[in-house]
N, C-alpha and C positions, 0 to 999 in steps of 0.2 A: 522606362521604369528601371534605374539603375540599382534601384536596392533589392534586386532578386527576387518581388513578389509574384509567385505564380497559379495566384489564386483572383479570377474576375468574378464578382456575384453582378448578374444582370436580371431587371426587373424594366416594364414598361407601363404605359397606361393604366395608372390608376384613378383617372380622374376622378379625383379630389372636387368636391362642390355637388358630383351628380346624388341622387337619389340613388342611383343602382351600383355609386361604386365604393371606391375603400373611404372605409370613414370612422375614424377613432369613436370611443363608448358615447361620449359629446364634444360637443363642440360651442364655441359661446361668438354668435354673430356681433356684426356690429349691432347697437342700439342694445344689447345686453342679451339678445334672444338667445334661447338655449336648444340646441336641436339634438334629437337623440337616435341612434343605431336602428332600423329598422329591425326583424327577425331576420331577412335574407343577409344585411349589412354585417348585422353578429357573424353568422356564421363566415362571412368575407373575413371577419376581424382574426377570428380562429383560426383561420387558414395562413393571415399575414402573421399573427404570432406564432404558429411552427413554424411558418416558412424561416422566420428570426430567428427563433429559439432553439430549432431544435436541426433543421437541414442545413442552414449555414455553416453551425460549427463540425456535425459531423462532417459535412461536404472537407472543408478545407483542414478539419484533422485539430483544429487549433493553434493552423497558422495565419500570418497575416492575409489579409486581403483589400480590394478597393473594389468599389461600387459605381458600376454605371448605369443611369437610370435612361432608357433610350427612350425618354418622352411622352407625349400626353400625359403628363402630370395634376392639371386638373381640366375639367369638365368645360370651361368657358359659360359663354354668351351667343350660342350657334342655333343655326337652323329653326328659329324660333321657336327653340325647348321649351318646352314644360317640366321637362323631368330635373331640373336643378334644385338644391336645397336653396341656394340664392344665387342672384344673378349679377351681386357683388361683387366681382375681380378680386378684392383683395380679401374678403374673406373667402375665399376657394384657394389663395395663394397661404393663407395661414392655415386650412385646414390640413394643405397637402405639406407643408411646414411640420404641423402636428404628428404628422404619419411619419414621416421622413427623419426627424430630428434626432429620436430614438436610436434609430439602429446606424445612423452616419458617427452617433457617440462610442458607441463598442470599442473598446480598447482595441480590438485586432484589427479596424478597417484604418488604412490607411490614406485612403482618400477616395472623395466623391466627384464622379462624373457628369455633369445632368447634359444632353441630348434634349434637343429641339423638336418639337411635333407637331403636330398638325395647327396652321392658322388658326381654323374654325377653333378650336379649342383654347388654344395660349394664345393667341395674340399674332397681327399681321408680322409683326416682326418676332414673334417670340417673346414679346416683352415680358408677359407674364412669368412664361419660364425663368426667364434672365433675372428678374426682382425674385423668385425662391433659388435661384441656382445660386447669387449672392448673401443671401438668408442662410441659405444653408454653407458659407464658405466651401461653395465647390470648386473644383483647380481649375483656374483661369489659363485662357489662352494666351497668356505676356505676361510679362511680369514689372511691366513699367506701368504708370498711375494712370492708363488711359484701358484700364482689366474691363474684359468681359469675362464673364465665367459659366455661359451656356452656351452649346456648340452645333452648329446644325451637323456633322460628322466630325469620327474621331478617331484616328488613327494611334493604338493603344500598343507598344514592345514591354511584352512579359519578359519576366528576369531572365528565361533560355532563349530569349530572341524572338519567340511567335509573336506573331505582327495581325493583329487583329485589326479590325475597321468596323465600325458602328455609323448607321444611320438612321430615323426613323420610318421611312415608309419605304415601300417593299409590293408592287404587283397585286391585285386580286382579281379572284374569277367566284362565280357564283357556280362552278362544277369540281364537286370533290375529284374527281376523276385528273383534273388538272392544276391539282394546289402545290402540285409539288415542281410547279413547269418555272415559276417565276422565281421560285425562290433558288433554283439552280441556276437559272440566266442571271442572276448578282452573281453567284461566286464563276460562273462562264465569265462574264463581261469585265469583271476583274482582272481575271488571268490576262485576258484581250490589252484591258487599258493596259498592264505592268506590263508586257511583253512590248508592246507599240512604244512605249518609252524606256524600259529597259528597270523599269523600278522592281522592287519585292511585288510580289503577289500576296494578297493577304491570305495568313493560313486557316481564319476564319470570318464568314461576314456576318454579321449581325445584325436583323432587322429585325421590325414590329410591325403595329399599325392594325393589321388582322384581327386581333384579339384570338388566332387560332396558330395555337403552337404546330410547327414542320420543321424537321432537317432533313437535312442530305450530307451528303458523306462519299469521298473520294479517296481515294489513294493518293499520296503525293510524297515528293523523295524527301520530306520531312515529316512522315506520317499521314495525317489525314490534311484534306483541304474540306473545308466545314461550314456550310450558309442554313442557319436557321432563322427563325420567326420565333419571338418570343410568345408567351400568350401574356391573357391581361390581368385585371384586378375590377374588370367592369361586369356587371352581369347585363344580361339581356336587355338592350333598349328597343324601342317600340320601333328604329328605323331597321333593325336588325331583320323584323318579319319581314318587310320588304325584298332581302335579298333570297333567290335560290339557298346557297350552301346556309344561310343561316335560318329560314324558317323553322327547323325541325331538328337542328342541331342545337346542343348545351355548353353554358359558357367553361370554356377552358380559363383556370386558373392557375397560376403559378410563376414560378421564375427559375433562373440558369446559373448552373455553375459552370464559369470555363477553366479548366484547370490544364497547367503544364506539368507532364512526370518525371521519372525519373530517367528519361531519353530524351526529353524535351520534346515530345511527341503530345502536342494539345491535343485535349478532348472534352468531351461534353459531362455533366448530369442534369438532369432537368426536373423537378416535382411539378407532376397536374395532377389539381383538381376539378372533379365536377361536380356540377349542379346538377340537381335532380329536374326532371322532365316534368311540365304542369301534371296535377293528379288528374290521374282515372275519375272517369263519370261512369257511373253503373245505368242501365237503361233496363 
């Protein structure tokens, strides 16, 4: 990132196509069908229009920035769901189009990242990601006529040299108690890989996948060394009761600013939202 930009806004799983996740006011399927914003979806909607409107810009002060989306982008064709608006591929890929297109236009962002995610969701190879990551002219890994422009990781140098790294998936345990064990063995095993070959270490690592925002935070002789988990833009699916940590816990919302200062000492801000808990029954 040679032209100084010290501002990263990161956002993950919004799959696009489900019933419980981010989904513009409408949407118009193939064959002409017109689908519209559930009550819970509005209030998603509300939550991605400040997260635009109003924490971006104060976040970055109204300077430039670039955006990496670290994946599941939309909802798929998986686990023989029910919960899809449709089970069309390519309308889930324009839906998440429709979400996306908006805020990749803002004058101030300088470019778009898109991050690879889960099979079940995009596609065995990511295909689907890759058909909106080109929709949306995301920055391609070449520059010769043979582009791809979806990434399974990404290794990102802010203007002061922080060397960030982005992946999509990231450890789970079903015990609050130890949510925070995996997500410090990424920035451990980092340190491990760069030292064994002699490369930088990244000064922050970036996962997803969870839908449950964690960091951790260290000391390091250029500040902090930094592995968080983003959260998502999904509410609650029916496989979610399933797990321990998720029966009884609320969908975290939001997304991350990474920013470099005036030491060049990166750091974090982050916006969550929650969801309110099913309502009380009176007996």
């Amino acid at each position: 990132m040679k032209n100084g930009i010290k501002n990263i806004i990161v956002f993950s799983d919004i799959h696009a196509g489900s019933k419980l996740g981010l989904m513009p006011p409408e949407v118009i399927l193939d064959e002409g069908i017109i689908v519209r914003q559930s009550p819970l979806q509005r209030k998603l909607w509300k939550m991605w229009d400040e997260f635009n409107n109003i924490y971006i810009p104060e976040w970055t002060k109204g300077e430039d920035y670039v955006i990496v989306n670290n994946g599941d982008s939309i909802d798929g064709d998986h686990h023989d769901t029910s919960t899809t608006i449709t089970r069309n591929l390519n309308d889930q890929v324009k839906i998440a189009y429709q979400i996306l297109k908006p805020l990749i236009d803002k004058p101030n962002c300088k470019g778009y990242f898109q991050i690879r995610g889960t099979e079940a969701h995009v596609g065995k190879s990511a295909q689907y990601e890759e058909q909106l990551a080109k929709m949306l002219n995301a920055k391609p890994t070449s520059k010769d006529k043979y582009k791809i422009y979806s990434r399974w990781d990404l290794w990102l140098r802010m203007g002061g040299g922080s060397l960030i790294h982005f992946t999509h998936h990231v450890g789970n345990t079903n015990s609050a108690a130890y949510e925070s064990t995996a997500v410090y063995k990424e920035l451990v095993e980092a340190f491990n890989e760069a030292g064994r070959w002699h490369d930088q270490a990244p000064d922050v690592c970036v996962r997803s996948h969870r839908h449950r925002q964690m960091e951790i935070r260290i000391p390091t002789k250029r500040g902090y060394g930094i592995s968080l988990v983003t959260p998502a833009w999904q509410l609650k699916t029916p496989f979610t009761y399933k797990l321990g940590l998720g029966r009884s816990s609320t969908p975290q919302i939001g997304g991350y600013l990474i920013r470099e200062g005036d030491e060049d000492a990166v750091f974090t801000r982050f916006k969550i939202w929650k969801i309110e808990r099913s309502k009380e029954e009176k007996i």
